[in-house]
C-alpha positions in Angstrom: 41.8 7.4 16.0 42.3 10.4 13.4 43.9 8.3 11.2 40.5 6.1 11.0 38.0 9.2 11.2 40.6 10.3 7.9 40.1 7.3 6.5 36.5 7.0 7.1 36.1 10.8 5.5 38.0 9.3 2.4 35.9 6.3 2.3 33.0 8.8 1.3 34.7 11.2 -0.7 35.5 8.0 -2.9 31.9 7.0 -2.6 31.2 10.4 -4.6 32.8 9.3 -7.6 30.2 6.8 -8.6 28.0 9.9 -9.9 28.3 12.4 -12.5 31.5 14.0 -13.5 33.5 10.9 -12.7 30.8 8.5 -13.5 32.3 5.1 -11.9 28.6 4.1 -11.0 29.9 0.2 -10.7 31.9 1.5 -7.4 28.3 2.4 -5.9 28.0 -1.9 -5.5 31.4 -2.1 -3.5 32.4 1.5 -2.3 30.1 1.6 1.1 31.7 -1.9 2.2 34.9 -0.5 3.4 33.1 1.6 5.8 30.7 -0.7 6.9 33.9 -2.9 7.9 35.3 0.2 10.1 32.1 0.5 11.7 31.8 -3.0 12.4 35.3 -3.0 13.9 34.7 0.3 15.9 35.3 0.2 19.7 31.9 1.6 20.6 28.7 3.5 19.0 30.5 6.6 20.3 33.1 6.0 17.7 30.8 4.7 15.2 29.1 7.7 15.0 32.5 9.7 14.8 33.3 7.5 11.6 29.7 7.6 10.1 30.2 11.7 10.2 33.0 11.9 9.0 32.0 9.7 5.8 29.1 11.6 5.2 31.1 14.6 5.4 33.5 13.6 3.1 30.6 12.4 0.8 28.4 15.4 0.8 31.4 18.3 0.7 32.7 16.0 -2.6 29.6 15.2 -4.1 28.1 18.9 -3.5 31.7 20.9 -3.5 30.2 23.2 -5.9 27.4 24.8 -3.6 29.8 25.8 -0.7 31.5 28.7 -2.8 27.4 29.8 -2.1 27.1 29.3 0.9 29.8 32.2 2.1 30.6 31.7 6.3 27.8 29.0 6.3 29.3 26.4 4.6 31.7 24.9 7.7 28.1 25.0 9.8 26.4 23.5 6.7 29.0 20.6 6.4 28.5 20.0 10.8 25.0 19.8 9.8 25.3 17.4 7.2 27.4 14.9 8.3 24.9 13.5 10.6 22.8 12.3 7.6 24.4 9.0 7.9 24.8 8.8 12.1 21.8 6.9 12.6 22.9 4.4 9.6 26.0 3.8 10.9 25.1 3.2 14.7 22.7 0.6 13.2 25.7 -0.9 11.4 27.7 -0.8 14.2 25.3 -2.5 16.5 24.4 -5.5 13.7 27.9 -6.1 12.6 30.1 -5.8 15.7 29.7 -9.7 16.8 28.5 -10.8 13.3 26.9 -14.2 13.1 24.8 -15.7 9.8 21.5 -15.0 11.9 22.5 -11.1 12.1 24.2 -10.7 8.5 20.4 -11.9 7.5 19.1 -9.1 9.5 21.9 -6.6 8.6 21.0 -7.4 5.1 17.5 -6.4 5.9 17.6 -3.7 8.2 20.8 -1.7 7.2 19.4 -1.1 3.3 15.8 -0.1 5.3 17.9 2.5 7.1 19.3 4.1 4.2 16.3 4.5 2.4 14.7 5.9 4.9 17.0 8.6 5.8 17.2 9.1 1.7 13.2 9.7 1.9 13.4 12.0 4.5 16.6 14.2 3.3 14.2 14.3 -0.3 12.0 16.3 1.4 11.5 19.2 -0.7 12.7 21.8 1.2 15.6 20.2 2.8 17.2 20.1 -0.8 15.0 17.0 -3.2 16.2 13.9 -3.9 19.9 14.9 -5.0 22.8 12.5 -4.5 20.7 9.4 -3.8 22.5 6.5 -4.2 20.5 4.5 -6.3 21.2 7.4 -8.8 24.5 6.3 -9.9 23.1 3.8 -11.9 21.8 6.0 -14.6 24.6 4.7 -16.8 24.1 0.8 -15.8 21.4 -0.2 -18.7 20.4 -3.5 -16.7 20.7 -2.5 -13.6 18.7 1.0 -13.7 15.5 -0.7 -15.3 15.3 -1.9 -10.9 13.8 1.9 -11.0 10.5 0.8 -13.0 9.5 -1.6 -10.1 10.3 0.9 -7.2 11.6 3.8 -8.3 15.5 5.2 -7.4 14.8 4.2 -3.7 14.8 0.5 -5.1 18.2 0.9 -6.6 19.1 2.2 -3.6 17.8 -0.2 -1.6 19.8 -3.1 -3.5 23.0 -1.2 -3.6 23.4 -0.8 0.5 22.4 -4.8 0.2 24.8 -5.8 -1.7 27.5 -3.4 0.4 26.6 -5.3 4.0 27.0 -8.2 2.0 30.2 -7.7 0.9 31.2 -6.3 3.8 30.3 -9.0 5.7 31.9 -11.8 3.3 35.8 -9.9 3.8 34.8 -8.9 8.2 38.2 -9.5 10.0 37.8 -12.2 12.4 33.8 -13.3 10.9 33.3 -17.1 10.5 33.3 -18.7 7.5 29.2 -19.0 7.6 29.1 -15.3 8.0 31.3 -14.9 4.9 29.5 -17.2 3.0 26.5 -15.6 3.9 27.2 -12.1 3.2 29.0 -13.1 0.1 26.2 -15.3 -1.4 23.6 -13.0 -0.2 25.6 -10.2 -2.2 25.3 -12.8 -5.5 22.2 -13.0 -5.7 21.1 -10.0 -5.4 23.3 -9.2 -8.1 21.7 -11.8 -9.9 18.3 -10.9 -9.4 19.3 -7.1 -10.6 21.3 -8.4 -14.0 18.4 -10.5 -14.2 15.4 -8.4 -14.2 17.2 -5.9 -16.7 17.9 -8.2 -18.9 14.7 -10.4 -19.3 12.6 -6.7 -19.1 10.2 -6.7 -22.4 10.7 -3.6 -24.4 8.0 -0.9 -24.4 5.2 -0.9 -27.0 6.3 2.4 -29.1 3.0 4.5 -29.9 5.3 7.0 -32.6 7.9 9.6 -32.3 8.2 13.0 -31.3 11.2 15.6 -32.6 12.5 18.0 -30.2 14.2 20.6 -30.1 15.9 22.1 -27.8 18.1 26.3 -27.6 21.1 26.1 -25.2 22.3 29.6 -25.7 24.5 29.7 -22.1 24.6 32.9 -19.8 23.4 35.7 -21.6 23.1 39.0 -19.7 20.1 40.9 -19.5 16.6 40.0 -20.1 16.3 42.0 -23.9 20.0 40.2 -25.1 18.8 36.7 -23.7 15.3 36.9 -25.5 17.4 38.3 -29.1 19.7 35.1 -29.0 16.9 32.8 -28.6 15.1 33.9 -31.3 18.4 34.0 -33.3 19.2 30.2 -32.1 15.5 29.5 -33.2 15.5 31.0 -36.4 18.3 28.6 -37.2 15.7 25.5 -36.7 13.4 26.5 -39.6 12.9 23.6 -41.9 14.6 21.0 -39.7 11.3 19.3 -39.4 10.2 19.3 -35.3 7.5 19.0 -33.7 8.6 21.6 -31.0 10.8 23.8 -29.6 11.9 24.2 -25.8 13.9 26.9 -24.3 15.7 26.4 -20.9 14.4 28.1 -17.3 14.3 31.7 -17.3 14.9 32.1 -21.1 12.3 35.1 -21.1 13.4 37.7 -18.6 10.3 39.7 -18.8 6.5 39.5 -19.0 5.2 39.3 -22.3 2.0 39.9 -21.3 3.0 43.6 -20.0 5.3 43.9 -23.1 3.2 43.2 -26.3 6.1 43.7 -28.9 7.9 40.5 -27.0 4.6 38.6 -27.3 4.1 39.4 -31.2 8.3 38.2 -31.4 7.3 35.1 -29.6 4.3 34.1 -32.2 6.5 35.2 -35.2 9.0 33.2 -34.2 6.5 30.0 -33.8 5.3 30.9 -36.8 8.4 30.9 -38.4 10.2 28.0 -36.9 7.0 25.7 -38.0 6.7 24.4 -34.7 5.3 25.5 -31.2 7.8 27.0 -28.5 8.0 25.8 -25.2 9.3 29.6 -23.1 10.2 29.8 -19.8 8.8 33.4 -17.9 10.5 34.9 -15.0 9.7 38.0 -14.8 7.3 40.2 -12.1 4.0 40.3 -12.9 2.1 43.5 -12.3 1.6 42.7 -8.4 5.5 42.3 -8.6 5.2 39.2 -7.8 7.8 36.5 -9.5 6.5 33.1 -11.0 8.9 30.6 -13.0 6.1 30.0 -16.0 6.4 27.3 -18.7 4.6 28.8 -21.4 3.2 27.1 -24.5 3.3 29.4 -27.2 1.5 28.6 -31.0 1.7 31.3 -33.8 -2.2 32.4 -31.8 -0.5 33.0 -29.0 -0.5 31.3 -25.7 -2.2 28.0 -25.6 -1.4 26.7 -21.9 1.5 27.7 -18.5 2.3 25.7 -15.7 3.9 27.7 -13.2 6.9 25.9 -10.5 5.7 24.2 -7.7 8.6 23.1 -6.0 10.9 25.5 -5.8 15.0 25.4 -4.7 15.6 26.0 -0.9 17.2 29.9 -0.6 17.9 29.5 -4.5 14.4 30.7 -5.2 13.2 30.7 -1.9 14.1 31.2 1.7 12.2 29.3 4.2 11.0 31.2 7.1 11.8 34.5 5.7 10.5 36.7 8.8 13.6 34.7 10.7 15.7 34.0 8.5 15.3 37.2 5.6 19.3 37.8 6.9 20.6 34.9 5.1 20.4 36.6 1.6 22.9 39.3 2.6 25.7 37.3 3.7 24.9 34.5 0.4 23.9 34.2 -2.6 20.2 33.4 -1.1 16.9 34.8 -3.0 16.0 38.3 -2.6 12.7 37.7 -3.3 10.7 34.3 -2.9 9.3 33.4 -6.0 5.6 32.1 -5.9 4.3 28.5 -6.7 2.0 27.0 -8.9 -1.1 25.3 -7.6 -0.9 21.7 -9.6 0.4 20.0 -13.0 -0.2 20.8 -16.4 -0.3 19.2 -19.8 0.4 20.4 -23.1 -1.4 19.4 -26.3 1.4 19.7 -28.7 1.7 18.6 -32.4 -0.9 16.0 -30.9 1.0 14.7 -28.4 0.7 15.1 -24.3 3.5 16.9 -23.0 4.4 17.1 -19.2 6.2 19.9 -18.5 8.2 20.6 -14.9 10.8 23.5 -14.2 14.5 22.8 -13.2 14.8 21.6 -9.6 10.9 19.8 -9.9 13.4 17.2 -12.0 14.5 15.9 -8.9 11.3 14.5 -7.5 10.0 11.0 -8.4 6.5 11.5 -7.5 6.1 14.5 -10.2 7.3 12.4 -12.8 4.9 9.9 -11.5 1.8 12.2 -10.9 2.8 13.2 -15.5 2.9 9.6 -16.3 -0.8 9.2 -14.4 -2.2 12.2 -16.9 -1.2 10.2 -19.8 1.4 12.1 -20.9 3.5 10.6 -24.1 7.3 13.0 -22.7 8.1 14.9 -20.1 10.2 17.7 -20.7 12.0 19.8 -18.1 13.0 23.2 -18.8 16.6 24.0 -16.7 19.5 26.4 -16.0 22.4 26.2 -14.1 23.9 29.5 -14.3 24.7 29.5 -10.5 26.6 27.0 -10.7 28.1 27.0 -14.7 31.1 24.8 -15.2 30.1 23.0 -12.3 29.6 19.0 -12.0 25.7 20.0 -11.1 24.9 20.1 -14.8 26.2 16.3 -15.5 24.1 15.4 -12.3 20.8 17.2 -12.9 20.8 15.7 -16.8 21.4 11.7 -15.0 18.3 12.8 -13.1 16.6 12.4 -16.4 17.6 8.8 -17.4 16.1 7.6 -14.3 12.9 9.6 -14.3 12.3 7.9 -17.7 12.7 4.5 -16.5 10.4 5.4 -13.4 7.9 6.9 -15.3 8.1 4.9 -18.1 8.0 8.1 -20.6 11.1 8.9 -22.3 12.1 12.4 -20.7 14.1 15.5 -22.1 16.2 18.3 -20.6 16.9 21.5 -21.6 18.9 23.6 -20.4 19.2 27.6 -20.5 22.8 26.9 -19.1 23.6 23.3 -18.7 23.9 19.8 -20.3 20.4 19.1 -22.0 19.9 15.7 -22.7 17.1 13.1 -23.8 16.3 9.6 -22.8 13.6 7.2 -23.9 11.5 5.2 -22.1 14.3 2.6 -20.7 17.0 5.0 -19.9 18.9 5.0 -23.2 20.6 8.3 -24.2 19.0 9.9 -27.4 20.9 13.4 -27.0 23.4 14.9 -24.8 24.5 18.5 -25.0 27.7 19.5 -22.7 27.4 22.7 -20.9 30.4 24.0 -22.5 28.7 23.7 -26.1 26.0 26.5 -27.4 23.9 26.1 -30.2 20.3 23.8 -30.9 19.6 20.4 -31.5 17.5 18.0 -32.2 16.2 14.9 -30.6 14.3 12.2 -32.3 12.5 10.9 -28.8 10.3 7.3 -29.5 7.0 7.5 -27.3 5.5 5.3 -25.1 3.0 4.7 -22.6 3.8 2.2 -20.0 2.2 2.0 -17.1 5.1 0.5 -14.7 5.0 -0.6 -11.1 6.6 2.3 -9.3 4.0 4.2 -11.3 0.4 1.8 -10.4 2.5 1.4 -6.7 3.9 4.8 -5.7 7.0 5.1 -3.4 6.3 1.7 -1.6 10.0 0.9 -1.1 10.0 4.2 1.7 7.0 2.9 3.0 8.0 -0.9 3.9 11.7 0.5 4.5 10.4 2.7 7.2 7.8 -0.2 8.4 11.0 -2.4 8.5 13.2 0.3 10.3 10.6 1.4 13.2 10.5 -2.5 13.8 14.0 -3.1 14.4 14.2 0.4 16.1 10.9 -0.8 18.5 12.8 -4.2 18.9 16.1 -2.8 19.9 14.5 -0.7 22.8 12.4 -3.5 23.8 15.8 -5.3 24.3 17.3 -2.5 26.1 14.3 -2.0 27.7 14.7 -5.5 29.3 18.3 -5.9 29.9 18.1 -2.8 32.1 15.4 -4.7 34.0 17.4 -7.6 34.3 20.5 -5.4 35.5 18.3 -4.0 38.4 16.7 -7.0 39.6 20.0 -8.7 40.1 21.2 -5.9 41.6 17.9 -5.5 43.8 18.6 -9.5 45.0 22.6 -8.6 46.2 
């Protein structure tokens, strides 16, 4: 029984490796299958759910090993808590797959990718974490079969990618009839061929002109007067290179310039200087002491637009229910202080072009990329740092986030990152920059615009929606059948 629950645990760990560092995103279309065959061969739902833990376990403490160091005497409790992401999924497996026939490999190949997204959806909520380690995102490197996220965003991929698992796991099931393997094999090829397909035969955008950007990745410099000085050394160094603008990473300017006029006058100059606007990033108190994560637009005038953070990082920036749960921050590396939120999006008129900016963790969520691409915006940029976790496989896995959000959104989208990997994508997901975490310096990015309105953007998240139509219906239908076997069970015995 250990020996499977092991197994099962290394099943997910292995799953992990389809995303950033180690990047095999083609094992994302195969790696679930082996687990969906120990589910199906489990010898009851009690067991089932002891293997669908221990996979998720194994997949969430591998995927996310960098945040336990964080997490200090929480982190066993976090990884209990955890692994039951992926319970209900696998009791639903268990329960299609068991006695699998052609009839219930159909609905398996329905029901079981509903499932998934669904439990996706719900983990993205914002302040249960966003939308990190999804499974659809592994695909940011797989040019055909990531354009899937233009028609319904990363839950599409997803949706496709458990598919084609059941399918495969049904087509090698111990025991399973050669109908059910032909099945669950052919179903598996043509969804495959419906994916290569679409990505291939995909029209390229209409390109409406270019925008160069720039981006300052100085790395972790201490103190708020140091980090400000090697920006504006960094920056100095672009003058001449011919961009259109400049962006610094999250938190670049550790104080408020508007309570410290000598940084705001070194901010113009330096826009001045450069030949472009700068794109800053303020966190800093305010005079209220309160703490805002502000993208400001700075011109050689001054400051010509901010958007402050909406969504901001569970006990990172934040800790939810403070009144209760204030205690966390002295036994981790919680927030002190909760930083406060912005009240909606913001565009920035820049060199003529509409800029969408968002903050860090806000690169995560689909729907903001969405909500930019419905203002009209010609780039999204995203203004990040990683400090916490430097050297860490976050920083490969936040810049992904990017190829996949331009895709979606169908804007090309750039990262940069205070301390990081900065990157920049254009409007189908192809790589224009990429800056490791480990180098320091500037860059520039030559970023092709366009302006296409796609699906997932017109339709919104309506793969979550019909997964979680589809998934109450077989939920609704299975306790219906319950409901009337144990009706059955107690007439007959009533009659004895």
């Amino acid at each position: 029984m250990w020996r499977t629950r092991l197994l099962a645990a290394a099943i997910g760990a292995g799953l992990a490796s389809a995303f950033p560092v180690a990047g095999a995103w083609w094992w994302a279309w195969a790696g679930l299958a082996p687990l969906l065959v120990l589910l199906a061969r489990a010898g009851s739902y009690r067991q089932a759910a002891w293997l669908s833990w221990c996979a998720c376990a194994g997949f969430f403490t591998t995927l996310h090993h960098w945040v336990l160091p964080f997490l200090g005497v929480f982190a066993p409790l976090a990884v209990v808590v955890v692994g039951w992401v992926w319970v209900p999924f696998g009791l639903a497996a268990h329960g299609l797959l068991r006695h699998a026939t052609p009839a219930r490999v159909l609905m398996a190949l329905v029901v079981l990718p509903s499932a998934w997204v669904v439990t996706e959806a719900l983990r993205s909520w914002q302040h249960l974490g966003g939308a990190w380690g999804l499974l659809g995102a592994t695909q940011w490197r797989a040019p055909t079969a990531v354009q899937l996220a233009a028609l319904g965003g990363v839950w599409l991929l997803s949706l496709v990618l458990v598919a084609v698992n059941t399918g495969l796991a049904a087509a090698v099931l111990p025991g399973a009839a050669r109908r059910t393997r032909l099945a669950g094999g052919g179903a598996a090829l043509v969804l495959v061929a419906l994916t290569a397909g679409y990505g291939l035969l995909r029209p390229e955008p209409a390109v409406t002109g270019a925008m160069r950007v720039a981006g300052v990745q100085p790395g972790i410099v201490p103190g708020p007067e140091r980090r400000l000085a090697e920006h504006l050394r960094l920056t100095r160094e672009l003058a001449g290179r011919d961009h259109d603008v400049i962006v610094w990473g999250q938190s670049s300017v550790g104080l408020d310039p508007a309570r410290r006029p000598d940084a705001d006058r070194r901010l113009r100059a330096a826009a001045a200087e450069a030949g472009s606007d700068l794109l800053v990033n303020v966190d800093a108190a305010d005079p209220a002491g309160r703490i805002a994560k502000t993208a400001c637009h700075y011109t050689p005038r001054g400051v010509a637009g901010v958007y402050v953070k909406r969504r901001l990082a569970p006990f990172g920036e934040y800790i939810p229910l403070r009144p209760l749960l204030g205690w966390i921050a002295g036994a981790t590396e919680a927030a002190e202080r909760d930083r406060v939120t912005g009240g909606g999006p913001a565009v920035f008129e820049v060199a003529g072009r509409r800029v969408g900016p968002l903050i860090s963790y806000e690169s995560t969520f689909p729907d903001l990329r969405r909500e930019l691409a419905r203002l009209d915006v010609d780039v999204t940029i995203v203004q990040g740092s990683l400090t916490t976790f430097h050297g860490s496989w976050a920083h490969a896995q936040q810049a992904s986030f990017e190829a996949l959000r331009a895709v979606e959104s169908g804007r090309p989208a750039v990262l940069v990152e205070l301390d990081g990997t900065s990157a920049a994508f254009d409007a189908r997901g192809r790589r224009l920059a990429w800056m490791p975490h480990d180098l320091r310096g500037v860059f520039v990015a030559e970023v092709p615009l366009s302006r296409e309105a796609t699906p997932y953007v017109r339709l919104g998240d309506w793969v979550p929606a019909l997964a979680g139509g589809v998934t109450a219906a077989a939920g609704a239908a299975c306790a219906a059948r319950r409901l009337r076997h144990k009706k059955s069970t107690l007439t007959y015995i009533s009659e004895k």
